[in-house]
N, C-alpha and C positions, 0 to 999 in steps of 0.2 A: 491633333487632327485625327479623326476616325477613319475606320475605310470606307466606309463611302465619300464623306467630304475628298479624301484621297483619292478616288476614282475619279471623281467628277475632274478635277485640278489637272490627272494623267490624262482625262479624255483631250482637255482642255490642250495642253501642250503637244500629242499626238499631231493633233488636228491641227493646227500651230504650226506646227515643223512641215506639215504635210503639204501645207497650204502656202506656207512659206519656200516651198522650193519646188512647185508646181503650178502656183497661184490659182487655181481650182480645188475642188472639196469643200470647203469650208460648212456650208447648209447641206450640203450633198452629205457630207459623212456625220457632221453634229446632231443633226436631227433625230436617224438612226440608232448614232448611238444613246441617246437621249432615254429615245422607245423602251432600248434594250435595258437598259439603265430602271426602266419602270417606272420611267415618266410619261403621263399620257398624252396623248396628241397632241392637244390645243395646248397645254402647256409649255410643251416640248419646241413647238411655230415660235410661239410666242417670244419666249426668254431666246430661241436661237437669232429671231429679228433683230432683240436690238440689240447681241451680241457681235452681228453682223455690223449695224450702224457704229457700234461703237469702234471696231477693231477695223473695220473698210475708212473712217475719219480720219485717220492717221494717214491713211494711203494717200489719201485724196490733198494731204496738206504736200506730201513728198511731192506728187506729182504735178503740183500747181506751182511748186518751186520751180521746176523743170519744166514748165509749159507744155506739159501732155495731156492738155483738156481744152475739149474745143465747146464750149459753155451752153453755144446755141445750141447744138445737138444736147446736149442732156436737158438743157429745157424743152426742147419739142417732145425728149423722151417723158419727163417728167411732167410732163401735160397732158399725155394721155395715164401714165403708171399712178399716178398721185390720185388721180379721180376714180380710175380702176380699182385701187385697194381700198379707198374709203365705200365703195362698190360694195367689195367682195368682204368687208369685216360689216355693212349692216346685214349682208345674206346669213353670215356666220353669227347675228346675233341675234335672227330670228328663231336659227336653230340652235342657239345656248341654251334653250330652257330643255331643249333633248339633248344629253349629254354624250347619250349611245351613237341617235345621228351623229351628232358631229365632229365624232372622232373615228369614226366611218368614214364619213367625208372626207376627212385630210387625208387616214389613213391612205385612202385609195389616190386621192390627189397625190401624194408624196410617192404612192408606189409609181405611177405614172410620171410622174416629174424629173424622180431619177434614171428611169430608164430611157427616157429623152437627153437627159444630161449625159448616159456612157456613150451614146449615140454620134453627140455633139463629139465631144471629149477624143471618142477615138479617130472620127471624121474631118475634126479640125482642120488639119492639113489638106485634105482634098478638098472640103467646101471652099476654103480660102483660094486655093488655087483655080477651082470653078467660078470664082466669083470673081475673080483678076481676069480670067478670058474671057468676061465679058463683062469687064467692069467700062468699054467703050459705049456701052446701052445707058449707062448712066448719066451720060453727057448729053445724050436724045430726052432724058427725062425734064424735066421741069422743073425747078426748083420749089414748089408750092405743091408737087405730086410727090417730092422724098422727102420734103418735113408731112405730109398727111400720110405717109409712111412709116415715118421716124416717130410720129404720136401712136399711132396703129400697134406698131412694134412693144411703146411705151405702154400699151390699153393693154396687151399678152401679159408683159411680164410682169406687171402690177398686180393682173390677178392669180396669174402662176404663184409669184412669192410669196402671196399678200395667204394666199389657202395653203405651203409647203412650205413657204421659209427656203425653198429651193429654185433656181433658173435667173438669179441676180448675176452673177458668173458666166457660167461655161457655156448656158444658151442666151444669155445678154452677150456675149462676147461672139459668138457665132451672127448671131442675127445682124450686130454692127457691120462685121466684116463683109455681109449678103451686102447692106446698104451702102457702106462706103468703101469699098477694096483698096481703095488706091490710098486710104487713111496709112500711114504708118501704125505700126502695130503696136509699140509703146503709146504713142497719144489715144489709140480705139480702147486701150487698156485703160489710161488713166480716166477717158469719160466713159466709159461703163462704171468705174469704180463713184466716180462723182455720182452718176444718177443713183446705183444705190444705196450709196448714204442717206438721201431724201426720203427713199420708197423704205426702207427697211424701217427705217425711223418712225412715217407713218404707221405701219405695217404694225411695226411690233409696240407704239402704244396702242394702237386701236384693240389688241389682243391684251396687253396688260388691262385695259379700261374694262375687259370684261372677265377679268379673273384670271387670264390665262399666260400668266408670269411669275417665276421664281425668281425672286431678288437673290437671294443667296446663294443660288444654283448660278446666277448669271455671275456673281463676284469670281465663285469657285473655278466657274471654266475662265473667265478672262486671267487670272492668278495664271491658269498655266497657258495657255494661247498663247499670250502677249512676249514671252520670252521662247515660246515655240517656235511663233514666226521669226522673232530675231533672229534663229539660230539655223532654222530652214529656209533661209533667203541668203546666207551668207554658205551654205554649202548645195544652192542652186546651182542644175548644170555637174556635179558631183555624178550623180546617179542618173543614164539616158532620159530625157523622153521617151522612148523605144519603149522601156523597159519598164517606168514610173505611170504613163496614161494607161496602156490596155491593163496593168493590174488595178486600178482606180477603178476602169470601167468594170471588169470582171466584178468585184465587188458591189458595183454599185447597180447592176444587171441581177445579181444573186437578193441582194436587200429589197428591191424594189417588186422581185417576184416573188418574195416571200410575202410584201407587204398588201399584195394585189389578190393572192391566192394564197 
């Protein structure tokens, strides 16, 4: 194995482990690192999508064992996300034949995207708890006004992902907790994870369909992920939250200004 296949495999299990005992980063830090790595944009979206579909698949079988997915709400999500991405890859394939443009375009999307995600990330706790003291406004809603919500939400993160490969997570997981407060947090977790399996899936063939996927590159990082996450989910809780989100965010606030400017 050479050092870069070796790189790619360490990136792979890093991010793995990272994600595996934080349950965020995943797009947030692969992507990134991708870039650094001297892969280019559209590539970088691409092969990180269906990295994500394939490695979020597994989540989604755990948590259906365990009844932490509530179906209806990922389909309302996935009725506006799923039309959103197919959206947003023919925009991205009007500007394939400009190769400059279009990894401008991500470029800056991704810088935006992350710097929204340390936002979420280090605010988690407060939004959730602003959204529980007034999670009584949501019993005055309507139930035909929080699924054209729940699509709304779904229309966002479709084309967030669908242009970044990033906001399937940490702002899918915020935005749930705005609509449903009173969800328990394990089940908001498992039907965020459900919805993006679907959208990632789209996502990242509609970017392979246009060239912009490394099959081997994707083998290389699932090699290491896949035993990452094993190993950062069984020493979950080990190292604070306190201490694990603000340096996530710190990071991903520095990346994302770099990426912008």
């Amino acid at each position: 194995m050479d050092v870069g296949v070796l790189g790619f495999v360490i990136a792979g299990l890093v991010v793995g482990f990272i994600v595996g005992m934080t349950g965020v980063g995943g797009g947030s830090l692969m992507t990134p690192i991708l870039l650094w790595f001297g892969i280019p944009p559209a590539a970088a979206v691409g092969t990180d999508l269906l990295y994500a579909s394939i490695t979020k698949a597994g989540g989604v079988y755990v948590h259906q064992k365990n009844n932490n997915i509530d179906w209806s709400i990922t389909g309302y999500l996935s009725l506006g996300s799923v039309p959103a991405a197919a959206l947003t890859l023919l925009v991205l394939h009007y500007l394939h034949t400009d190769t400059k443009t279009l990894n401008a375009v991500i470029k800056h999307g991704l810088g935006f995207a992350l710097l929204f995600t340390a936002v979420a990330i280090v605010f988690k706790q407060q939004i959730i708890a602003l959204a529980q003291r007034h999670a009584g406004d949501r019993f005055k809603m309507s139930g035909a006004r929080l699924n054209l919500l729940t699509v709304l939400t779904g229309v966002m993160l479709g084309a967030i992902v669908t242009l970044t490969s990033i906001g399937a997570g940490a702002l899918g997981t915020v935005a749930l907790f705005l609509l449903y407060p009173l969800m328990t947090t394990k089940r908001l977790v498992g039907t965020e994870i459900a919805h993006a399996v679907p959208l990632t899936l789209v996502a990242g063939l509609g970017h392979a369909s246009m060239g912009n996927m490394d099959w081997g590159l994707l083998a290389y990082l699932l090699m290491g992920s896949l035993p990452g996450i094993y190993f950062g989910s069984h020493l979950s809780g080990v190292i604070s939250d306190r201490v694990l989100r603000p340096c996530l965010a710190t990071m991903l606030v520095f990346i994302g200004y770099k990426l912008i400017f």
